[in-house]
C-alpha positions in Angstrom: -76.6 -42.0 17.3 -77.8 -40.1 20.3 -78.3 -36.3 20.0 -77.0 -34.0 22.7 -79.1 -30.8 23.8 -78.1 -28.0 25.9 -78.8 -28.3 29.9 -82.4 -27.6 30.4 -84.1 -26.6 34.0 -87.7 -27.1 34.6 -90.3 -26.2 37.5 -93.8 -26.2 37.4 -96.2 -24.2 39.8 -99.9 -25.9 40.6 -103.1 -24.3 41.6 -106.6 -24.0 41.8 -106.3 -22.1 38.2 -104.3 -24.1 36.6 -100.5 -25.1 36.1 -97.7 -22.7 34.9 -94.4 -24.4 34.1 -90.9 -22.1 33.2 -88.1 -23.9 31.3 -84.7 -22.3 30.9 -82.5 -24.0 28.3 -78.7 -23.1 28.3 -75.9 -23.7 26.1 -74.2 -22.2 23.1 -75.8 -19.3 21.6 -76.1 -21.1 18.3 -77.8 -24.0 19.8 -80.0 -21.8 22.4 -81.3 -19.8 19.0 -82.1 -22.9 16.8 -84.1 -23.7 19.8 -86.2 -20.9 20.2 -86.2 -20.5 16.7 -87.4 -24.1 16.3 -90.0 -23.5 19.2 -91.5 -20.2 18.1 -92.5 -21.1 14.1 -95.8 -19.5 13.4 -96.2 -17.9 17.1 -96.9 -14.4 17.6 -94.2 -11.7 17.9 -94.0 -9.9 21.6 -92.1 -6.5 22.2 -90.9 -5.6 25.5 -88.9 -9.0 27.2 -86.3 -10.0 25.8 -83.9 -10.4 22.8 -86.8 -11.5 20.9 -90.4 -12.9 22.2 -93.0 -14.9 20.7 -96.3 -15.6 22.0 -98.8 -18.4 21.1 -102.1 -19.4 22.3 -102.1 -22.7 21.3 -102.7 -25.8 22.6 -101.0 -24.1 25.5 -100.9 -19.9 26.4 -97.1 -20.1 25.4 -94.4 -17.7 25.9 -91.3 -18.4 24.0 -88.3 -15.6 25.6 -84.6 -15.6 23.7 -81.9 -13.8 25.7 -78.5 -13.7 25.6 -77.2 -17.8 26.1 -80.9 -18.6 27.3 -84.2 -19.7 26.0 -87.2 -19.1 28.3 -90.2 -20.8 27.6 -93.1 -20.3 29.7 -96.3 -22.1 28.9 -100.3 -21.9 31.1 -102.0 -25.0 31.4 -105.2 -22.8 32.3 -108.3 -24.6 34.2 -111.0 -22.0 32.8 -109.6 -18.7 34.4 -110.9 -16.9 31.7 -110.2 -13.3 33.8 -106.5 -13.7 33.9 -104.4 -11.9 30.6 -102.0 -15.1 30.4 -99.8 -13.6 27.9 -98.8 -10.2 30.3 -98.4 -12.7 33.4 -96.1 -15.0 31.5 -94.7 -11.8 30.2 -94.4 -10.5 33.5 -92.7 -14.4 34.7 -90.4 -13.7 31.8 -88.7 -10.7 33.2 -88.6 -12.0 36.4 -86.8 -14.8 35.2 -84.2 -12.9 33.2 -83.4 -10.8 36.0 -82.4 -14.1 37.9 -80.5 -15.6 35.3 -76.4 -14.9 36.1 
């Protein structure tokens, strides 16, 4: 039998240093939390966006955002940028994109 997810929106933003994809899933709040809950085991734990925020490094720079009826993942496909601080830009993505969410 076929299992049903929430709706899920992706887009993905190219360049020179690498890729940087957001991914807003929406639905009930139970489903939306197991989720994030699911997609945050073992990450690190970020104040400051969000409900709750976890970060991981691993395979990809990872940001995993619960708020309200949405999970925002944003993940940094990097190409060797080493100067950027991927964790406060996806941080920084992450509040953009909550403030856009109705």
């Amino acid at each position: 039998e076929p299992t049903t997810f929430p709706p899920l929106y992706s887009c993905a933003y190219d360049s020179e240093n690498g890729v940087i994809t957001l991914t807003v899933v929406t639905g009930a709040r139970e489903e939306v939390e197991t989720i994030y809950e699911v997609g945050t085991e073992g990450y690190e734990k970020v104040d400051g966006v969000g409900e709750k925020a976890h970060w991981s490094d691993s395979p990809a720079d990872t940001l995993e955002v619960l708020e309200g009826d949405y999970n925002v993942s944003i993940s940094v496909f990097s190409l060797g940028a080493e100067e950027l601080d991927y964790k406060q830009l996806s941080i920084e993505l992450a509040g953009s994109a909550l403030d856009r969410l109705p």
